[in-house]
C-alpha positions as CSV (number, residue, x, y, z in Angstrom):
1,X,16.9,15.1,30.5
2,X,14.3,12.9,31.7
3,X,14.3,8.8,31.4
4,X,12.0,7.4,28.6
5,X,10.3,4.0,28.9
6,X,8.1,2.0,26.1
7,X,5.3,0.1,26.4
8,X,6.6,-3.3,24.4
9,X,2.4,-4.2,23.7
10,X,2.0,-0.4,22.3
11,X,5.1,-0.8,20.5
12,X,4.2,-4.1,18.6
13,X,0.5,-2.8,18.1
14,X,2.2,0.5,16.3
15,X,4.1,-2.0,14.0
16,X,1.3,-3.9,13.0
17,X,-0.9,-1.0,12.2
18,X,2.2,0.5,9.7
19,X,2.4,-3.1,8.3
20,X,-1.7,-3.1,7.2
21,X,-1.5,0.1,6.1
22,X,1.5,-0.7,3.9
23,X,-0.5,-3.4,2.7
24,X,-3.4,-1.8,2.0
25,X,-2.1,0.7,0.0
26,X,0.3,-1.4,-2.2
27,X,-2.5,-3.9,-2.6
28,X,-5.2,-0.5,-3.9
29,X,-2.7,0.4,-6.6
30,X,-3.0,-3.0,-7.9
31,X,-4.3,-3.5,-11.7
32,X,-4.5,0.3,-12.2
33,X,-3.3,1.0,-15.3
34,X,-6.5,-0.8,-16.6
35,X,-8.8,1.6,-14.9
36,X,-9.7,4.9,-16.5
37,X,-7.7,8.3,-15.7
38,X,-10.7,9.4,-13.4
39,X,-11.1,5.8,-11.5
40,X,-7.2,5.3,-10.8
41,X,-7.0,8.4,-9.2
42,X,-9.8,7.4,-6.6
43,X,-7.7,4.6,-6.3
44,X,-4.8,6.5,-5.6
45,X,-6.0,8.9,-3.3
46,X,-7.7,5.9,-1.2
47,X,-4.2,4.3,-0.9
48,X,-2.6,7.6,0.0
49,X,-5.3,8.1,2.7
50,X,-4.8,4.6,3.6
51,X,-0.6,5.1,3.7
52,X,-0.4,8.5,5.1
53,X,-2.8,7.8,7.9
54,X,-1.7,4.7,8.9
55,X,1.9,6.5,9.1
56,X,0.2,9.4,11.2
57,X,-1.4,6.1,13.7
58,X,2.0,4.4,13.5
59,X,3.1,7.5,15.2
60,X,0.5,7.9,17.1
61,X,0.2,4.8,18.7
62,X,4.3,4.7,19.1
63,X,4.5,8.2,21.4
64,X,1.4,6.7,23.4
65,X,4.4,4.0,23.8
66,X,6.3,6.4,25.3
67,X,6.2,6.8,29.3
68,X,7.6,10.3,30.5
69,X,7.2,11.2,34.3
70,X,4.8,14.3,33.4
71,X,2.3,14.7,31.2
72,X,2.5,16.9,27.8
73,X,-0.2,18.0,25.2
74,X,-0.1,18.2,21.9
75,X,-0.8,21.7,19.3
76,X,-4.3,20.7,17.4
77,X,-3.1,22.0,14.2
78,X,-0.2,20.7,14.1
79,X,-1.0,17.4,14.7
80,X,-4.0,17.6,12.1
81,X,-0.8,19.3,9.8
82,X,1.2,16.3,10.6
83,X,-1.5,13.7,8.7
84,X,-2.4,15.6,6.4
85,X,2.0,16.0,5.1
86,X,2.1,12.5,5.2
87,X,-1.1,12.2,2.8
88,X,-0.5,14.4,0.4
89,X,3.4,13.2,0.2
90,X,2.9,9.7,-0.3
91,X,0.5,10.5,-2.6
92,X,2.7,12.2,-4.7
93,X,4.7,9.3,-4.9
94,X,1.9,6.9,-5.9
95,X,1.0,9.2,-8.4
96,X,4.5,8.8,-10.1
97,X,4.2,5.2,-9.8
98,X,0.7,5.0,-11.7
99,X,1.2,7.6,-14.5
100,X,3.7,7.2,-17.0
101,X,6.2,4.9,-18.0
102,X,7.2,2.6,-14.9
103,X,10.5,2.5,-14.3
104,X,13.8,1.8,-11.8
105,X,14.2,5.7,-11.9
106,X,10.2,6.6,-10.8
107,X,10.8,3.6,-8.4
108,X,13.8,5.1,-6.8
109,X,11.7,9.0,-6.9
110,X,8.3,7.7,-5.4
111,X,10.4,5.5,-2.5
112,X,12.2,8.9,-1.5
113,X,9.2,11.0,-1.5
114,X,7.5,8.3,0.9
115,X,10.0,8.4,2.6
116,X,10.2,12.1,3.0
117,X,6.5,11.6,3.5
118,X,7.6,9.5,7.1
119,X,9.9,11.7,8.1
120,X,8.0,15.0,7.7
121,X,5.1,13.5,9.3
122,X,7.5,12.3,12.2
123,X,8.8,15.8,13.1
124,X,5.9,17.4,12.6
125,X,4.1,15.4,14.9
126,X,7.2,15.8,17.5
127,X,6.8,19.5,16.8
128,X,3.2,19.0,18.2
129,X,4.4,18.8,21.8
130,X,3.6,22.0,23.1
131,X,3.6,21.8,27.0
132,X,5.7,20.9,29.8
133,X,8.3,19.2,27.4
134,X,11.3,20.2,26.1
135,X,12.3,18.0,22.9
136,X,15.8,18.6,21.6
137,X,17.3,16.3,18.8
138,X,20.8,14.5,17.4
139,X,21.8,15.8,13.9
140,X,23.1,12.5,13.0
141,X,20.0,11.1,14.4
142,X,18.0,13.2,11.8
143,X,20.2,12.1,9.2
144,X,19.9,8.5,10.0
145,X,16.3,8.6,10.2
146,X,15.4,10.6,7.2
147,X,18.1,7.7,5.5
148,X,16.5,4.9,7.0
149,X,12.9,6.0,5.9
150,X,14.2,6.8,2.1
151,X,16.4,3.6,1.7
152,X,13.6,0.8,3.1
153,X,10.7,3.0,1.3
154,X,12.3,2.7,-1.8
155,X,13.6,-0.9,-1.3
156,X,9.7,-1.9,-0.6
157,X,8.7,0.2,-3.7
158,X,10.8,-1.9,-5.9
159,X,10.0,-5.2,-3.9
160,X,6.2,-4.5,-4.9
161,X,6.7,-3.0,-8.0
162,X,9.1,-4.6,-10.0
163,X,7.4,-7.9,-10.2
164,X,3.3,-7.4,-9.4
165,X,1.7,-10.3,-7.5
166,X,0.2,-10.9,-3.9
167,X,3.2,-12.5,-2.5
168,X,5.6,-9.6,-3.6
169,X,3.3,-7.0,-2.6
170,X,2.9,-9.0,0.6
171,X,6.5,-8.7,1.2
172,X,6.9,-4.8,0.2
173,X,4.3,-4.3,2.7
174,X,6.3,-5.9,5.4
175,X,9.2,-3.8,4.8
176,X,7.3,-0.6,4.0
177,X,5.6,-1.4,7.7
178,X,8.9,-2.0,8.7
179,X,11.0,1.4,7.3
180,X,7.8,3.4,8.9
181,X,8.7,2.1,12.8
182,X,12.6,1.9,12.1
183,X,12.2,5.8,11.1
184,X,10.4,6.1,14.5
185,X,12.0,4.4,16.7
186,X,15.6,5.2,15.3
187,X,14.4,8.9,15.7
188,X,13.5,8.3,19.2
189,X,16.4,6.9,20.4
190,X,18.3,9.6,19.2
191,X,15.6,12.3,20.6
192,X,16.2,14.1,24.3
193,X,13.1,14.6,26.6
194,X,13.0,17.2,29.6
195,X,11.1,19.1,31.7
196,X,10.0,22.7,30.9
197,X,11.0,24.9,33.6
198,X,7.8,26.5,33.6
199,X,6.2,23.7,33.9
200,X,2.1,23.8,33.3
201,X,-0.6,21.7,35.3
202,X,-2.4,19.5,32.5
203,X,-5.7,17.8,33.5
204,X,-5.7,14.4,33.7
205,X,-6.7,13.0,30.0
206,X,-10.1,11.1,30.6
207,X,-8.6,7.9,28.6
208,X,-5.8,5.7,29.6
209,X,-3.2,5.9,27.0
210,X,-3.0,2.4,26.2
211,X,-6.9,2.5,25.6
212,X,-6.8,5.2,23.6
213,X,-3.8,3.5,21.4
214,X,-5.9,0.2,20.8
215,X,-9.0,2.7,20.1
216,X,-6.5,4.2,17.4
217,X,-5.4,1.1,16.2
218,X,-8.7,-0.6,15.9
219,X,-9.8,2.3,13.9
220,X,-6.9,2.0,11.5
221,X,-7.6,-1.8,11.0
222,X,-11.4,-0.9,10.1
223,X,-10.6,1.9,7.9
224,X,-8.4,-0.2,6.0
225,X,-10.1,-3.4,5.8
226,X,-13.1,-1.0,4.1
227,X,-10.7,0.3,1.7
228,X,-9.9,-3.0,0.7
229,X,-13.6,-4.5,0.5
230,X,-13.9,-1.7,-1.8
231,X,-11.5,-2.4,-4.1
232,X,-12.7,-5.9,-4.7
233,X,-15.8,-4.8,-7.2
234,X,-13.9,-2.4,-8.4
235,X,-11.0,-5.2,-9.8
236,X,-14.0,-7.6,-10.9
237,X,-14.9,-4.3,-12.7
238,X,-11.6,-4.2,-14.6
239,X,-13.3,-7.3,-16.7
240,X,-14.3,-4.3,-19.5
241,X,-18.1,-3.9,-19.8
242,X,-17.3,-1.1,-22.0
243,X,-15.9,-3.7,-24.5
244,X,-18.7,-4.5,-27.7
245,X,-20.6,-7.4,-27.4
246,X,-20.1,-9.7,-30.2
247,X,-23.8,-11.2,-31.8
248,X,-24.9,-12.6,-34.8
249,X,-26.1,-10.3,-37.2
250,X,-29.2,-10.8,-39.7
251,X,-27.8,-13.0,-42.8
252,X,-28.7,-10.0,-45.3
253,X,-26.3,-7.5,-43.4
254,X,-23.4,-9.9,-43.1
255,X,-23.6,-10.3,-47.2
256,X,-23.8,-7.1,-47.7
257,X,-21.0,-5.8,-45.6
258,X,-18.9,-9.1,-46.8
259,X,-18.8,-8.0,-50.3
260,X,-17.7,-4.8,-49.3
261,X,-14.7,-5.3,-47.4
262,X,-12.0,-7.7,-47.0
263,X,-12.3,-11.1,-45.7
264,X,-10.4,-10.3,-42.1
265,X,-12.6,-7.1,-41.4
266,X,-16.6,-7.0,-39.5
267,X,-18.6,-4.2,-39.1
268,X,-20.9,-3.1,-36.7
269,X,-24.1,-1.4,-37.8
270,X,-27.5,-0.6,-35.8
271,X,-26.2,-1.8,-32.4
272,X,-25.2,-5.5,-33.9
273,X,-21.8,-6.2,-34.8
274,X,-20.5,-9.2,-37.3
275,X,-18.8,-12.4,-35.6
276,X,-15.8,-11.7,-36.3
277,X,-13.6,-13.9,-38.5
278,X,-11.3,-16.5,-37.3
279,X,-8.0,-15.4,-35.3
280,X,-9.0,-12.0,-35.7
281,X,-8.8,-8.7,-32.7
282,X,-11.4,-5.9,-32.9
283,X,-10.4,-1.7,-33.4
284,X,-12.4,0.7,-34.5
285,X,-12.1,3.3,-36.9
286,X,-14.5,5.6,-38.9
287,X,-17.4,5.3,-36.1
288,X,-17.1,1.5,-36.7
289,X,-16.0,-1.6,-35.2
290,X,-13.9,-3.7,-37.3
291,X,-11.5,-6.7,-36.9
292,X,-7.8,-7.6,-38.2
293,X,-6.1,-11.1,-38.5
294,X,-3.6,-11.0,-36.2
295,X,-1.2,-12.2,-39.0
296,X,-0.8,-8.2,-40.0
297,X,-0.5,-6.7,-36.5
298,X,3.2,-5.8,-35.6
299,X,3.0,-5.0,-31.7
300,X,0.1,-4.7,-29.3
301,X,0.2,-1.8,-26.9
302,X,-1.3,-0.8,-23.7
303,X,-3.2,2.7,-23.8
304,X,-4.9,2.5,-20.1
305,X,-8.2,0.5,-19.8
306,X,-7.5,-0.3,-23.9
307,X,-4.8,-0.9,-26.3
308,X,-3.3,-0.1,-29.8
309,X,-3.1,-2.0,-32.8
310,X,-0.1,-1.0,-34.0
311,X,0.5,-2.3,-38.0
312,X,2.8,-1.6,-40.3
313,X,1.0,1.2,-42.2
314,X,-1.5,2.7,-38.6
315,X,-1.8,2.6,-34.9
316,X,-5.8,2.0,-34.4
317,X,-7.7,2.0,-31.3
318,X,-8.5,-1.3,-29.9
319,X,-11.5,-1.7,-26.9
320,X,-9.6,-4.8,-25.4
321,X,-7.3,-4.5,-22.8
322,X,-4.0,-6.0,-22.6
323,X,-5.0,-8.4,-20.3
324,X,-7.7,-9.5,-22.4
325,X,-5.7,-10.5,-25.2
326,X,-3.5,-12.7,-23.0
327,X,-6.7,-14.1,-21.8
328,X,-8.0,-14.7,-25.1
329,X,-7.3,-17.8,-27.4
330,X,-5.2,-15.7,-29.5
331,X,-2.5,-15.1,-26.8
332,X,-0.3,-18.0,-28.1
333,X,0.7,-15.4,-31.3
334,X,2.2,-12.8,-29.2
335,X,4.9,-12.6,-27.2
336,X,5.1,-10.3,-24.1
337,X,7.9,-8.4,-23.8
338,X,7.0,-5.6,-21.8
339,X,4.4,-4.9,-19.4
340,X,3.0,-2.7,-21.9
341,X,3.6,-4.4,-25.5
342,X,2.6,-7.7,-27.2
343,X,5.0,-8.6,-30.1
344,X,4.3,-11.0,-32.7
345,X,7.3,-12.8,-33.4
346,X,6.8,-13.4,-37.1
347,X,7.2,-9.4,-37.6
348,X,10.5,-9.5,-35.2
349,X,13.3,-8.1,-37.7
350,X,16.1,-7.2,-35.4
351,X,17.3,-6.7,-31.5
352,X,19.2,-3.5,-30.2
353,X,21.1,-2.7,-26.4
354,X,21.8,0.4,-25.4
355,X,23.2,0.0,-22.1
356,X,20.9,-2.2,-20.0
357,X,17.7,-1.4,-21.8
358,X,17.2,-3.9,-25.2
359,X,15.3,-3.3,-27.7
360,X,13.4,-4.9,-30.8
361,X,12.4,-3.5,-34.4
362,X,9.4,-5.0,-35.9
363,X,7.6,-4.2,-39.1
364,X,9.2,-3.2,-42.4
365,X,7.7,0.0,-44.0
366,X,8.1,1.8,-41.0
367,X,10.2,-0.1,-38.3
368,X,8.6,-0.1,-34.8
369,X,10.8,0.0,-31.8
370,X,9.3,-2.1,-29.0
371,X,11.3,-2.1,-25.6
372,X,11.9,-5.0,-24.0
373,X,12.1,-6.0,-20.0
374,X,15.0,-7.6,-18.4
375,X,13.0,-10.6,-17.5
376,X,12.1,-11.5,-20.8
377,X,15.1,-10.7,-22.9
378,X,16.5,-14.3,-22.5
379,X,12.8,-15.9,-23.4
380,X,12.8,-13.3,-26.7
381,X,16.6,-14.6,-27.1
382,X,15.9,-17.9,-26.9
383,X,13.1,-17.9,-29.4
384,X,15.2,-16.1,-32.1
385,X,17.9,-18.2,-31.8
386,X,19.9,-15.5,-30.5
């Protein structure tokens, strides 16, 4: 067994590069569930790229770090395997995150995967050594890096998760950054280097490791810094320019279409659309576009880039997202009390628990059950008296 040294600049530079591509990645899934299906997964597979590779460079960088009195070469296709693990795992994870229902459960899967993700890439990548080194491992070191990698992953998933915004997100990317290098360096310290005893003459690599590990790192910085000027048009994008424009119609087809319907409901004909009436939220139905006081609407709720109208008697398509309406001047009638569902209070009839999940009924032909999140069960409490 052989003495092992670290470079403390190669090490820091290794950390910072698994700390921007923690970032970038968290910060890419951002706003997604108001892209369409075809959009978020471009998203996704950017931030996996951006994860997964900047695990592979972490690594990278960190056995570059590493000073052994020979030198070693690494298996091509291995290596390339050892990115490519960490891609496709991490993506797996992101993809739980981003389709479905959200919750502590998916949270808890997606930071184990990721963290499966780190530790297959990190053994792989070991596995690469294929000359003049012998690498032999602890068991409990294994188990305590695998551990380490699953516990922070998951820890950073719910720091980013559980609460969107840039400061959270900010702060699950230090730790993700940070559970990436623990797993490394943890596994290190419990890894044994020694000389093969056929040992091999290796040319002298053309670049001095410490040049090549700020080439790698400069790269990773670029490629992520693109990934995240790319992302900007896409958010500004979210702002729907799917959604009908609203423009005054000719006098004659107002009338007409007035006397035909109720007073709450417009109608879109021949590319113009009615100005809708007062306190009033547009779905379609039929091949038109319509609009509905908001008195009669139970419960909002989210349905990707668009929402649901859901009423006591239908559940009709609405072009608005969910964000829109609590942009809107209308947001002051509902209250939010999920990520995915507005409520308006007036149709509140009752509140159910069932463990730590609550619950509230709205409606009263056909009662709609409407969860509601832990952060905003005291607000919905509070405002029923409750």
């Amino acid at each position: 067994m052989v003495e092992v040294h670290y470079s403390p600049f190669l090490v820091g530079a290794s950390v910072l590069v698994a700390v921007m591509a923690a970032f970038t990645s968290l910060r890419l899934t951002n706003g997604l569930r108001n892209l369409s299906v075809a959009r978020r997964k471009v998203r996704i597979a950017q931030a996996a790229i951006a994860l997964g590779g900047g695990i592979w460079s972490m690594h990278f960088i960190g056995m570059l770090a590493v000073t052994l009195p020979f030198l070693v070469s690494y298996d091509p296709l291995l290596t390339l395997s050892s990115a490519l693990i960490a891609i496709l795992i991490t993506g797996c994870g992101l993809l739980l995150l981003h389709f479905g229902e959200r919750t502590n459960l998916r949270i808890l899967l997606s930071g184990t995967m990721t963290g499966i993700g780190i530790a297959s890439m990190h053994y792989t990548g070991m596995a690469a050594i294929s000359a003049n080194c012998v690498v032999s491992y602890r068991s409990l070191g294994i188990v305590l890096s695998v551990l380490i990698a699953i516990a922070a992953s998951t820890l950073a998933m719910w720091l980013a998760y559980s609460n969107r915004s840039l400061l959270r997100t900010a702060i699950g990317a230090v730790v993700l950054g940070l559970s990436i290098s623990a797993m490394h360096y943890a596994a290190m310290l419990n890894t044994s280097f020694s000389q093969a005893v056929n040992f091999v003459a290796e040319p002298i690599p053309a670049l001095d490791p410490q040049i090549l590990a700020i080439s790698v790192s400069l790269s990773a910085f670029v490629i992520c810094g693109l990934f995240l000027l790319l992302a900007v048009p896409m958010e500004e994008a979210d702002a729907p320019a799917e959604e009908p424009r609203l423009t005054e119609p000719e006098p004659a087809t107002v009338n007409s279409r007035k006397s035909a319907r109720a007073p709450n409901v417009s109608l879109s004909r021949a590319g113009k659309m009615v100005q809708p009436v007062k306190n009033s939220i547009p779905y379609e139905k039929e091949g038109t576009v319509r609009f509905m006081n908001t008195d009669r609407i139970l419960a909002i709720e989210s349905d990707g880039h668009y929402t649901k109208i859901r009423t006591d008697e239908d559940a009709l398509f609405c072009p608005w997202s969910l964000s829109k309406v609590e942009k809107s001047q209308l947001a002051d009638r509902f209250l939010k009390t999920h990520r995915r569902y507005l409520v308006n209070p007036a149709h509140i009839n009752g509140l159910k628990k069932v463990g730590d999940q609550m619950f509230c009924y709205v409606g009263k032909a056909a009662e709609l059950e409407v969860p509601v999140s832990r952060s905003r069960a005291k607000d919905l409490r509070n405002l029923l008296g409750v």
